[in-house]
mmCIF file of the C-alpha atoms, coordinates in Angstrom:
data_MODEL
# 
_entry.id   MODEL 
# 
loop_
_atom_site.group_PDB 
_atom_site.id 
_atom_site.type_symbol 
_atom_site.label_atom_id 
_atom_site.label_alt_id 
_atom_site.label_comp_id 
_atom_site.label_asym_id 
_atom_site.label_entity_id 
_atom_site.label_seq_id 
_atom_site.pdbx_PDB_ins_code 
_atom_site.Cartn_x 
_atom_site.Cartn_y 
_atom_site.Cartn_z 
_atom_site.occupancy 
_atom_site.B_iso_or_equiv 
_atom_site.pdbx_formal_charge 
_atom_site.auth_seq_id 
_atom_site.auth_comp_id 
_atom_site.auth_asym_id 
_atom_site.auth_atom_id 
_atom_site.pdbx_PDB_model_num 
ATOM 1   C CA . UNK A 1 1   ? 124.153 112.272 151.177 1.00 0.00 ? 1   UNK A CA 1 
ATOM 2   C CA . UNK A 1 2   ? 125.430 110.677 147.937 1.00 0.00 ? 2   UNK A CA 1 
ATOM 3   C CA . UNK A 1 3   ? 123.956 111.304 144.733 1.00 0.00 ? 3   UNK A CA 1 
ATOM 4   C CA . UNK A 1 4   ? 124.647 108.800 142.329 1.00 0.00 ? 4   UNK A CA 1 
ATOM 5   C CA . UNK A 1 5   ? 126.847 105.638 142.745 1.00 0.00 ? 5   UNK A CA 1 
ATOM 6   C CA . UNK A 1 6   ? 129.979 104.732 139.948 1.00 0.00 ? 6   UNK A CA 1 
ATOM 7   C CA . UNK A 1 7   ? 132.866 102.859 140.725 1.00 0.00 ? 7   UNK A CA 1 
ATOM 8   C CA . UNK A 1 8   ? 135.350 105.855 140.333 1.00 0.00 ? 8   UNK A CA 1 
ATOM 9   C CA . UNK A 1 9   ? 135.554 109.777 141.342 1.00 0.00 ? 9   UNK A CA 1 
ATOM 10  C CA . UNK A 1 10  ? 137.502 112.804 140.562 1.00 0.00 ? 10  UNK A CA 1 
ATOM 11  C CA . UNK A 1 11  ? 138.693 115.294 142.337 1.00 0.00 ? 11  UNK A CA 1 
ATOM 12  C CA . UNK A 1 12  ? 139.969 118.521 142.266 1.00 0.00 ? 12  UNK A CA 1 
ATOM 13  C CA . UNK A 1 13  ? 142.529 120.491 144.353 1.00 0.00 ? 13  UNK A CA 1 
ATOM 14  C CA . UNK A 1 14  ? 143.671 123.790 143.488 1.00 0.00 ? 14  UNK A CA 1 
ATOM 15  C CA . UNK A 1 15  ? 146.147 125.951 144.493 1.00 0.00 ? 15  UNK A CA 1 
ATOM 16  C CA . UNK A 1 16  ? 147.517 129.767 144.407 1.00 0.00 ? 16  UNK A CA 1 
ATOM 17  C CA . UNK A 1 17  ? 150.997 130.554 145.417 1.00 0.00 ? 17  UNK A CA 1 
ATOM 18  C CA . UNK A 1 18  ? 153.360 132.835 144.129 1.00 0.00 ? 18  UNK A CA 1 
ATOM 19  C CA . UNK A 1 19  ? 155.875 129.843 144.130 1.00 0.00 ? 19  UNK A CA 1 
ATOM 20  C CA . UNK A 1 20  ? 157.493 128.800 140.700 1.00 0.00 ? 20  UNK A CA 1 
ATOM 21  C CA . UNK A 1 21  ? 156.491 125.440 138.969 1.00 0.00 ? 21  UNK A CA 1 
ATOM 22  C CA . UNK A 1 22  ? 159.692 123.884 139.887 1.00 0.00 ? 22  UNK A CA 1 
ATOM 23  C CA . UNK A 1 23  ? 159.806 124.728 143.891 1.00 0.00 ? 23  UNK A CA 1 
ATOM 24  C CA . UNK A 1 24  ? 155.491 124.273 143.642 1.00 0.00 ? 24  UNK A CA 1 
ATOM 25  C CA . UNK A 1 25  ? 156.526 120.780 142.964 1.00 0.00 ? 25  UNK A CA 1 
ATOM 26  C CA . UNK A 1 26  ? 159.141 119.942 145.342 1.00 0.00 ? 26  UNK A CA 1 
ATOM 27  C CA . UNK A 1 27  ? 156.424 121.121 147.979 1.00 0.00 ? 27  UNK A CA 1 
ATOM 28  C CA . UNK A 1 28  ? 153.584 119.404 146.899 1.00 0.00 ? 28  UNK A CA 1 
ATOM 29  C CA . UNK A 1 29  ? 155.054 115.697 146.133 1.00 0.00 ? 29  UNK A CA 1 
ATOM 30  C CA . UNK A 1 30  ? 155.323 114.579 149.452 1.00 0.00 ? 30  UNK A CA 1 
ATOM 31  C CA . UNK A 1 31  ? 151.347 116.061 150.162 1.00 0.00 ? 31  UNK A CA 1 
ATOM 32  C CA . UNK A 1 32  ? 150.719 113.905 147.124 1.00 0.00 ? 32  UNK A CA 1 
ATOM 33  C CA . UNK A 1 33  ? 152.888 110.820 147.756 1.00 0.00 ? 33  UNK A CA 1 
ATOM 34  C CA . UNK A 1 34  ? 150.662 110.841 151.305 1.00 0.00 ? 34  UNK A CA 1 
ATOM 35  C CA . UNK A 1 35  ? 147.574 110.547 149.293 1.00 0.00 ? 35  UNK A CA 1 
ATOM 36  C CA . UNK A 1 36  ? 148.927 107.552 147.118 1.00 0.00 ? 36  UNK A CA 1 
ATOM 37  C CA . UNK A 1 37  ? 149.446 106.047 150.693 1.00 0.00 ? 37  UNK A CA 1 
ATOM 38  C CA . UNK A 1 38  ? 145.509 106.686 151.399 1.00 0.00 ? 38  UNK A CA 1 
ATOM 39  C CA . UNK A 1 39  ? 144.551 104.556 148.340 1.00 0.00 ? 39  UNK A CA 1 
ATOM 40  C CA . UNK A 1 40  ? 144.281 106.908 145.206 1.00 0.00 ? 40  UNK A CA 1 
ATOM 41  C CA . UNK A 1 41  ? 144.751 105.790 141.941 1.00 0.00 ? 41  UNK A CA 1 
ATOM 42  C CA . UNK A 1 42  ? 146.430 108.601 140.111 1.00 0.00 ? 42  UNK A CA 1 
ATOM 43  C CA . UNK A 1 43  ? 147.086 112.162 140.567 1.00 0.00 ? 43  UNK A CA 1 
ATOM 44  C CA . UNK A 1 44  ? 147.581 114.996 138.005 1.00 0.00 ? 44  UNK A CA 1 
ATOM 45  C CA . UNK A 1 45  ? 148.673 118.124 138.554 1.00 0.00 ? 45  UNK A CA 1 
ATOM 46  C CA . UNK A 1 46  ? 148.613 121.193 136.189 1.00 0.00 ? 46  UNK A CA 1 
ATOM 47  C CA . UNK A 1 47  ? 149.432 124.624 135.731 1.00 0.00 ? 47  UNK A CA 1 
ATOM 48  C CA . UNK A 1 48  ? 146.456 126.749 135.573 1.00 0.00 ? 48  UNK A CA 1 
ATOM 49  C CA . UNK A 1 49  ? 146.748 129.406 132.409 1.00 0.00 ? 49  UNK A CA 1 
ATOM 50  C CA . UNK A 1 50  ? 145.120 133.143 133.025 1.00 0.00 ? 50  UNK A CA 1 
ATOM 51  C CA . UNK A 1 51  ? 144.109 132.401 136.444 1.00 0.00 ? 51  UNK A CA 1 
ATOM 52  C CA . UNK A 1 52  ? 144.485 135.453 139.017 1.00 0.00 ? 52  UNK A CA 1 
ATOM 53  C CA . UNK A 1 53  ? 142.753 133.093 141.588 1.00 0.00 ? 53  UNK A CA 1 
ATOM 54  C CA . UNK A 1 54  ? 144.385 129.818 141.025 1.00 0.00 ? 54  UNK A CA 1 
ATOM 55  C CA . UNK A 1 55  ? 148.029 128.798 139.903 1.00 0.00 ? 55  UNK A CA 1 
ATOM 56  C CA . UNK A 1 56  ? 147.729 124.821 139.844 1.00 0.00 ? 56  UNK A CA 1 
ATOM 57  C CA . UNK A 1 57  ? 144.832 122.363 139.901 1.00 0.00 ? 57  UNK A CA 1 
ATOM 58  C CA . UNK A 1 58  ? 145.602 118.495 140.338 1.00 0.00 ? 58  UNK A CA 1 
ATOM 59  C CA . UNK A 1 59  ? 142.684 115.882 139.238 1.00 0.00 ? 59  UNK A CA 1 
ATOM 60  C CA . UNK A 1 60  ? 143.088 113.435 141.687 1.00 0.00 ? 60  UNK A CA 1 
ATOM 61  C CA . UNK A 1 61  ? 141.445 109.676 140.404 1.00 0.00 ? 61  UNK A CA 1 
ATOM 62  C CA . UNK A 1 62  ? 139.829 107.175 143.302 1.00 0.00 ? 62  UNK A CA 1 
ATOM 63  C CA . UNK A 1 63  ? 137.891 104.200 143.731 1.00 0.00 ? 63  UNK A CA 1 
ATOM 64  C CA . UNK A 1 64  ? 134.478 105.238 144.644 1.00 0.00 ? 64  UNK A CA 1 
ATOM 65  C CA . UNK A 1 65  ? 134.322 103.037 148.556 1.00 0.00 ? 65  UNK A CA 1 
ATOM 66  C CA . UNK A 1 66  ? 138.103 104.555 148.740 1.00 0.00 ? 66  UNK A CA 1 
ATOM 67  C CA . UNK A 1 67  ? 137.411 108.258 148.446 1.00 0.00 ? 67  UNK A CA 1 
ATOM 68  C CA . UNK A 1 68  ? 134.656 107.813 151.132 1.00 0.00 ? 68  UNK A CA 1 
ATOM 69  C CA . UNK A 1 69  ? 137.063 105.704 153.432 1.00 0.00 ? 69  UNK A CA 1 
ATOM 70  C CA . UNK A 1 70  ? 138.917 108.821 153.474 1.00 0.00 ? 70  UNK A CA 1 
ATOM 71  C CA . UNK A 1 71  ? 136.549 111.848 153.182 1.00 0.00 ? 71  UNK A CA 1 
ATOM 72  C CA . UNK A 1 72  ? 132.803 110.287 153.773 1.00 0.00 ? 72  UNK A CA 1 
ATOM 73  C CA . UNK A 1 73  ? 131.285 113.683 153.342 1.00 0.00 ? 73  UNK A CA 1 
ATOM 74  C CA . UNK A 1 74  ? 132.839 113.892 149.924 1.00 0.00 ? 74  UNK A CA 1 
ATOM 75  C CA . UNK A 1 75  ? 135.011 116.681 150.526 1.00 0.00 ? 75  UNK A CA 1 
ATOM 76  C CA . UNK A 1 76  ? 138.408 116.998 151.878 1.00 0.00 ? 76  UNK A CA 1 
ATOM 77  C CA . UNK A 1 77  ? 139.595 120.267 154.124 1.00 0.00 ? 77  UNK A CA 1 
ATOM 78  C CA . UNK A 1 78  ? 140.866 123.361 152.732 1.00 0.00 ? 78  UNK A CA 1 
ATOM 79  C CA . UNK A 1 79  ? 143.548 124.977 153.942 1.00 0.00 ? 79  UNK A CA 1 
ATOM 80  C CA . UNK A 1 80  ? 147.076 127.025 153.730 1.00 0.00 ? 80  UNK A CA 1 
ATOM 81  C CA . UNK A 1 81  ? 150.448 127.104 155.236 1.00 0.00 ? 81  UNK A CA 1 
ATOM 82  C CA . UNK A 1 82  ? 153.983 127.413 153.350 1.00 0.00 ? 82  UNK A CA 1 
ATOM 83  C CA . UNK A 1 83  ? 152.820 130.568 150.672 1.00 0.00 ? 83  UNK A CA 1 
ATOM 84  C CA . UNK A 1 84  ? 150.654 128.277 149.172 1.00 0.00 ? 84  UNK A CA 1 
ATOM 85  C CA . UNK A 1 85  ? 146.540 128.365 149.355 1.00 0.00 ? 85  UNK A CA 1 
ATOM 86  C CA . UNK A 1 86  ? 144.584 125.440 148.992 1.00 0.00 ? 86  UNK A CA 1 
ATOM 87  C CA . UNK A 1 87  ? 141.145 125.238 147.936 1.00 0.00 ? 87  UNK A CA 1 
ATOM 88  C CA . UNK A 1 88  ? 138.870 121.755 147.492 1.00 0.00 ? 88  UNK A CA 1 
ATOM 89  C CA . UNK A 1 89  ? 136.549 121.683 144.704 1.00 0.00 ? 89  UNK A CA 1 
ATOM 90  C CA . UNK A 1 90  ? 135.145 118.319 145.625 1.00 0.00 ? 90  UNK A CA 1 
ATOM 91  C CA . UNK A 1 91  ? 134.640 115.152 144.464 1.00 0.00 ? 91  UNK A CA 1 
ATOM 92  C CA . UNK A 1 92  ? 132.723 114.398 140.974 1.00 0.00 ? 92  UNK A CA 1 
ATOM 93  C CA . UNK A 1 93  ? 131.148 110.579 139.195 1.00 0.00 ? 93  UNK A CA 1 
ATOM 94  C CA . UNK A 1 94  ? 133.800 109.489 136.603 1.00 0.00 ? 94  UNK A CA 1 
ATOM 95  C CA . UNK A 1 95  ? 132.890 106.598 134.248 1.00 0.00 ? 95  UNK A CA 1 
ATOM 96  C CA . UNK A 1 96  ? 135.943 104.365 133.773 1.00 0.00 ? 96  UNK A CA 1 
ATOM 97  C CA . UNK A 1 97  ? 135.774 105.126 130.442 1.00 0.00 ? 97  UNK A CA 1 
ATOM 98  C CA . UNK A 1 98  ? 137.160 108.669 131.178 1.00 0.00 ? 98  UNK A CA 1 
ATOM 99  C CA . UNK A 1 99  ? 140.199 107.629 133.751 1.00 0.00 ? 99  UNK A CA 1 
ATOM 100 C CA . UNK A 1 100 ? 143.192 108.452 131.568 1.00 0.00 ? 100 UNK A CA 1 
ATOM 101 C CA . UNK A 1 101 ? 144.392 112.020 132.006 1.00 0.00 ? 101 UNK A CA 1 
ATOM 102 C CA . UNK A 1 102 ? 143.417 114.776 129.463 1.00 0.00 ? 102 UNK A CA 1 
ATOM 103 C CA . UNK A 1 103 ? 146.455 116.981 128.233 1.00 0.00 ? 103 UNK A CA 1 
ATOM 104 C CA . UNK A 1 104 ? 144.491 120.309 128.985 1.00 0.00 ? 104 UNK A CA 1 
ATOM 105 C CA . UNK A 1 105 ? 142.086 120.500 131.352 1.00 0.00 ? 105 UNK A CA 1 
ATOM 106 C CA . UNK A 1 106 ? 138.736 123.037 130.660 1.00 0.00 ? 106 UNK A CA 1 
ATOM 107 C CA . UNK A 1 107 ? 137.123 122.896 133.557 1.00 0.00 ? 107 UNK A CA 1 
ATOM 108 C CA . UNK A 1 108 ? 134.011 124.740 135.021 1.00 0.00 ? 108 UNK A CA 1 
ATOM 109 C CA . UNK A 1 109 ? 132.715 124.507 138.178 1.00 0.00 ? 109 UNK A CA 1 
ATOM 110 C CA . UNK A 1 110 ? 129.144 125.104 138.014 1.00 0.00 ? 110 UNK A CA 1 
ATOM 111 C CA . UNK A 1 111 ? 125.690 125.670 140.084 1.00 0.00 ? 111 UNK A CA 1 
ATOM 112 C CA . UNK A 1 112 ? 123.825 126.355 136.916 1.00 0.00 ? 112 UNK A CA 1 
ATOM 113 C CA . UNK A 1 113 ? 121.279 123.199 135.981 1.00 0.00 ? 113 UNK A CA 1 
ATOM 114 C CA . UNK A 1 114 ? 120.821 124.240 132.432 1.00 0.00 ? 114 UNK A CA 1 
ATOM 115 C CA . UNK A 1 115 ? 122.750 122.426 129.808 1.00 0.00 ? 115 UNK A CA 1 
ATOM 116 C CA . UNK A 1 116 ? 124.769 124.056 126.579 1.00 0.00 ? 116 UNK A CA 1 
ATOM 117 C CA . UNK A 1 117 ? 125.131 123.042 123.280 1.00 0.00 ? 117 UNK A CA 1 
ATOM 118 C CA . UNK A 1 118 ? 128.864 122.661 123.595 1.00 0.00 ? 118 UNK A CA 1 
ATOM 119 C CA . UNK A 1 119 ? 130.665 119.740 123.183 1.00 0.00 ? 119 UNK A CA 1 
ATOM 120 C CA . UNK A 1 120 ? 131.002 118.895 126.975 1.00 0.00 ? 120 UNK A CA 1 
ATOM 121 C CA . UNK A 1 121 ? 131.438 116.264 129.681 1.00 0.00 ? 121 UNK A CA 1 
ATOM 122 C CA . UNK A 1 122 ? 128.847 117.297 132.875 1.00 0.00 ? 122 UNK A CA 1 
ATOM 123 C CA . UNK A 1 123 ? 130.418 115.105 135.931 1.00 0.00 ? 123 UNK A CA 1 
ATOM 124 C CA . UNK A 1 124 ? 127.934 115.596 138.870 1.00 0.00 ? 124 UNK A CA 1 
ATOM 125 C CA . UNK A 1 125 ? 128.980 116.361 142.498 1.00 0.00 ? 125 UNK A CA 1 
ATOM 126 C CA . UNK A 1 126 ? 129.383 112.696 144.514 1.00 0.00 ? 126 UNK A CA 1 
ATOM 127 C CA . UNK A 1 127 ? 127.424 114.247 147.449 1.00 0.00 ? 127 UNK A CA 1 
ATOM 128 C CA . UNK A 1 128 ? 125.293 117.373 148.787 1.00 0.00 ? 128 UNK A CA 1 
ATOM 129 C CA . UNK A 1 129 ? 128.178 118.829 150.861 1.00 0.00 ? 129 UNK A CA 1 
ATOM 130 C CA . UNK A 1 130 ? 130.051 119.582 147.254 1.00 0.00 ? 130 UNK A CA 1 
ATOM 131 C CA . UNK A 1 131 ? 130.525 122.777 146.797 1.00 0.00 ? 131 UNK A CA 1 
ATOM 132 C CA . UNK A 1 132 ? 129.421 123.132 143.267 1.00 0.00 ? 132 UNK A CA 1 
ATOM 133 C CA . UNK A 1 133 ? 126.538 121.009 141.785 1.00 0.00 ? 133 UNK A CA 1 
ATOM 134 C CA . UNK A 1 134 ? 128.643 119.917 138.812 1.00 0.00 ? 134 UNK A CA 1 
ATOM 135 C CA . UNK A 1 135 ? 131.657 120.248 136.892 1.00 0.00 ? 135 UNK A CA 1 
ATOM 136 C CA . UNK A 1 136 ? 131.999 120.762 133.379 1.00 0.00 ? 136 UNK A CA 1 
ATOM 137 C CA . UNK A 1 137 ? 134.879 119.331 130.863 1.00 0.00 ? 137 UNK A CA 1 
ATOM 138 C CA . UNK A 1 138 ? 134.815 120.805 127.742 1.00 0.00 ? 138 UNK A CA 1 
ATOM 139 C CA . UNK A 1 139 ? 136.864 119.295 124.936 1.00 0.00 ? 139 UNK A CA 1 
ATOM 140 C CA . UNK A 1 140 ? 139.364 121.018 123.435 1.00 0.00 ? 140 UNK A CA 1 
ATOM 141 C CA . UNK A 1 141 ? 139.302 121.979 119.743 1.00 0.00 ? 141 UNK A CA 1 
ATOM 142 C CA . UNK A 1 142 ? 136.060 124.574 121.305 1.00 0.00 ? 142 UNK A CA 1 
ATOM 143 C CA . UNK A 1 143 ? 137.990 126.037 123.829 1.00 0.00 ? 143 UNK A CA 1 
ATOM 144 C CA . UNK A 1 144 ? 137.483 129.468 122.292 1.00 0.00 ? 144 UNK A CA 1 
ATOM 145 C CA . UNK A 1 145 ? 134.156 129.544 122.836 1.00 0.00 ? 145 UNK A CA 1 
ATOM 146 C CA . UNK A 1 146 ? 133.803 128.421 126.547 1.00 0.00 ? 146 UNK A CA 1 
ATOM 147 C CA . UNK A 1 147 ? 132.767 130.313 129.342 1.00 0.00 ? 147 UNK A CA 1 
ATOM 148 C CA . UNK A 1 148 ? 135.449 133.108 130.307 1.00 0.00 ? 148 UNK A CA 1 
ATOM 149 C CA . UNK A 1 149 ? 135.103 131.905 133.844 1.00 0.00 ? 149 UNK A CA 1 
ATOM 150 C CA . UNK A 1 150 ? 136.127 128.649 132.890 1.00 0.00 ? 150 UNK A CA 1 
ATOM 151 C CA . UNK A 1 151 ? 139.789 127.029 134.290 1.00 0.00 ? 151 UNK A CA 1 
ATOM 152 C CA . UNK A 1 152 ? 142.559 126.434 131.324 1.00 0.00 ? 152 UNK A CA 1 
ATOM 153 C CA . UNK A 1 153 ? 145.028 124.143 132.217 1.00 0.00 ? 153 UNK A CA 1 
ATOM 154 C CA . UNK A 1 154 ? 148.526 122.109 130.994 1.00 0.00 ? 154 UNK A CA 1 
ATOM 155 C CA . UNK A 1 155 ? 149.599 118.718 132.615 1.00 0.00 ? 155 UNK A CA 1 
ATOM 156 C CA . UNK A 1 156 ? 152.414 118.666 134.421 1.00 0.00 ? 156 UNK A CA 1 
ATOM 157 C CA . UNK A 1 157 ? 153.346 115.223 136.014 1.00 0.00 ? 157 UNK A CA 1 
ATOM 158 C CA . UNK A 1 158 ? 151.599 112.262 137.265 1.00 0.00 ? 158 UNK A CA 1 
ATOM 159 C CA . UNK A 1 159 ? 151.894 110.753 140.578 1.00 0.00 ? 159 UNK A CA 1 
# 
């Protein structure tokens, strides 16, 4: 069931391998050239900082009635093949006003319904079947004081 209704969502991919940046790439750009033939707008990918779990995280941009076209329960498979994991946090609402790529990503997926004095962006899931009720951007001169559980991460390239 959908939640709320905006023009545009994100959403995010990660993955863990053991592969270097330069070979991670070279695997994942045709994946990610497929998805610009599905209709997506823009996708990011970054390396993940700190991260035993993760290694890279792309923020993938789409027209609201697109994303649905493609996944209409708002979430994509999971999966892994090649050395290289792949896990679907879902999508999230994004106002246009927040299309254009952030340099580092802050990230935190969250269940939690209380709210935090920290400067923040709180995107909520695009439907029920998403994982995690919300994500969390925090903006970047705090990042000190964010949650330790929290995902750190550089841009890379845009598709």
């Amino acid at each position: 069931m959908i939640v709320e209704n905006k023009n545009f969502i994100v959403q995010y991919i990660s993955f863990k391998t053991d592969l270097n940046e330069s070979d991670f790439i070279k695997r994942w750009t045709p994946f990610a050239s497929n998805f610009k033939n599905l209709g997506i707008k823009s996708i990011d990918l970054y390396k993940v900082q700190d991260n035993e779990n993760l290694t890279f995280i792309s923020r993938n941009i789409w027209e609201s009635k697109t994303y649905f076209k493609n996944f209409p329960n708002g979430v994509a498979g999971s999966g892994s093949g090649g050395g290289i994991s792949v896990t679907q946090f879902g999508g999230y609402w994004l106002e246009e006003t927040d299309l254009q790529k952030p340099k580092i990503m802050q990230l935190l997926f969250s269940n939690d319904d209380s709210t935090s004095a920290l400067p923040q962006t709180v995107r909520n899931q695009c439907t029920n079947n998403v994982k995690f009720l919300k994500v969390i951007e925090f903006s970047e001169y705090k990042r000190l004081k964010i949650p330790k559980q929290s995902i750190v991460s550089n841009h890379l390239i845009t598709m």
